[in-house]
C-alpha positions in Angstrom: 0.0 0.0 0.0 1.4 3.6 -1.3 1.0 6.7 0.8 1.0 9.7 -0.4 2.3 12.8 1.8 1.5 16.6 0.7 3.5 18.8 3.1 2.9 16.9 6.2 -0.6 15.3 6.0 -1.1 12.2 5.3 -3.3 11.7 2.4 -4.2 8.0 1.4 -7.1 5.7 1.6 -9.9 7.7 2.7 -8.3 9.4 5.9 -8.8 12.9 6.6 -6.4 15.0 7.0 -5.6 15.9 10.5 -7.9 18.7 11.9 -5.8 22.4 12.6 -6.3 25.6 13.4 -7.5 28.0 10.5 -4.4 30.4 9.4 -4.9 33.8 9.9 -5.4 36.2 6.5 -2.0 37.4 5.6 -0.8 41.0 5.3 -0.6 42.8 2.7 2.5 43.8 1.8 4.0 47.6 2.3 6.3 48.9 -0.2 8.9 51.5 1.3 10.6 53.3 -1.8 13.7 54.6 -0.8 16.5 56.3 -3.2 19.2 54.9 -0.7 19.9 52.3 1.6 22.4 54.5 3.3 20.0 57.4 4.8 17.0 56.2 7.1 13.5 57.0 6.5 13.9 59.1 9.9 16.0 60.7 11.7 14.6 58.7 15.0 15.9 55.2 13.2 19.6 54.7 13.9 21.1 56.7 16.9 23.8 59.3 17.0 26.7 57.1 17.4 29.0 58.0 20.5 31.8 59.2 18.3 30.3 62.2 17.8 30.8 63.2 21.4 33.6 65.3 22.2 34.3 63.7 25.2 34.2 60.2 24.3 36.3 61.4 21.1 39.0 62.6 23.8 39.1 60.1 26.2 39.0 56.8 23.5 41.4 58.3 20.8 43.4 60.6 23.0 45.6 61.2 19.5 43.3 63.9 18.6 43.9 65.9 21.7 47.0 67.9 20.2 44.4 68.7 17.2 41.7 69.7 19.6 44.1 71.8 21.3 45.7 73.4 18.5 42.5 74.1 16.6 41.1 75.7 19.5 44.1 77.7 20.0 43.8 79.1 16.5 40.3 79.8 16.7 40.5 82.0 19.8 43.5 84.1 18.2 41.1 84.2 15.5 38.3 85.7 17.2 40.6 87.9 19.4 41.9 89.0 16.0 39.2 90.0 14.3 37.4 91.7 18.1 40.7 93.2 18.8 40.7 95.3 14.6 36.9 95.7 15.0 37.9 98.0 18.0 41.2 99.7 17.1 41.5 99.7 13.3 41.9 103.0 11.7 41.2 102.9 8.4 37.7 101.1 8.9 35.1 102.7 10.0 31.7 101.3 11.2 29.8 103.8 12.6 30.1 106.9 10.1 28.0 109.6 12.2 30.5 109.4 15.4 32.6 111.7 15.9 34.8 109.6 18.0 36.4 107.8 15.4 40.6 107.7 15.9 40.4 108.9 12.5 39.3 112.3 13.3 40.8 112.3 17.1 44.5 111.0 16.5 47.3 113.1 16.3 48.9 112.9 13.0 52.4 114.9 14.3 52.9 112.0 16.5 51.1 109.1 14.9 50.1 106.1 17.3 50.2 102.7 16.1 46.9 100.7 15.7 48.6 97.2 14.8 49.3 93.7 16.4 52.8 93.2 14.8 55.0 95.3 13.4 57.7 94.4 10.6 60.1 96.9 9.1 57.7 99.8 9.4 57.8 103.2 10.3 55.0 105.7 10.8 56.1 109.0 9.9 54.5 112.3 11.3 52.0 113.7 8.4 52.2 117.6 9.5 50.3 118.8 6.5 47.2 116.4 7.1 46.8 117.2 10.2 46.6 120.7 9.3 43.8 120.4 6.8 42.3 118.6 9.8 42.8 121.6 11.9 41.2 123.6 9.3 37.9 121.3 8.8 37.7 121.2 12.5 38.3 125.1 12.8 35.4 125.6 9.7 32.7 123.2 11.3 33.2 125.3 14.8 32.6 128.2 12.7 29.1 127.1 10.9 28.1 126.1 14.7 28.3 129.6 15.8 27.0 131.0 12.5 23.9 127.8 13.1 23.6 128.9 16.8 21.7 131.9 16.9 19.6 130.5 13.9 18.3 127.5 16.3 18.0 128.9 19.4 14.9 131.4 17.8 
């Protein structure tokens, strides 16, 4: 006598198959079209991975600590730098309404020096300038007075 088997159950002369529990419906299926496998559908998907902490960076590959340092270093002389002109520069001028600017209160008989490092440079007392500043300064104290009794009817 032959028996036949169909993925488990026995089929053959007149038995029924073995009573089980109905399968449930299957899902359908969800397509997720990505262009690349290498960025997640979210941000929430994969965590930050620890290397991007400073600390951890330092304290499991100490060999970056000379390029920490040194790149920190740099930046703050850069930002002392650039503070340091934005304050003393003379030939830039931010605000052009005050009349505090060094380049209308500095001496130009005895020139002061507005630079971090010098090399092979001289500033030479410019006599002549500061005599046409004189005059512009002497004129505008002149068309006050002239002004004054103008405003004060």
């Amino acid at each position: 006598m032959v028996v036949m088997q169909c993925r488990g159950r026995g089929l053959g002369m007149g038995l029924a198959p073995p009573l089980s529990p109905p399968r449930p419906a299957p899902e359908p299926l969800m397509v997720v079209v990505r262009p690349s496998h290498l960025l997640p559908p979210t941000q929430y998907d994969i965590p930050i991975s620890k290397k991007f902490n400073m600390g951890y960076c330092l304290k499991t590959y100490w060999e970056t600590i000379p390029l920490f340092l040194v790149t920190c270093t740099s930046l703050g002389i850069l930002f002392f730098s650039i503070i340091w002109a934005c304050k003393n520069k003379v030939d830039v001028v931010f605000e052009s309404r005050s009349r505090e600017n060094i380049s209308r209160t500095m001496d130009l008989r005895n020139p002061s020096i507005h630079k971090l490092r010098i090399i092979n440079q001289r500033y030479d007392p410019w006599p002549e300038m500061q005599d046409a500043l004189e005059k512009i300064k002497a004129a505008e104290k002149r068309l006050a007075m002239r002004l004054k009794p103008c405003l004060s009817k």
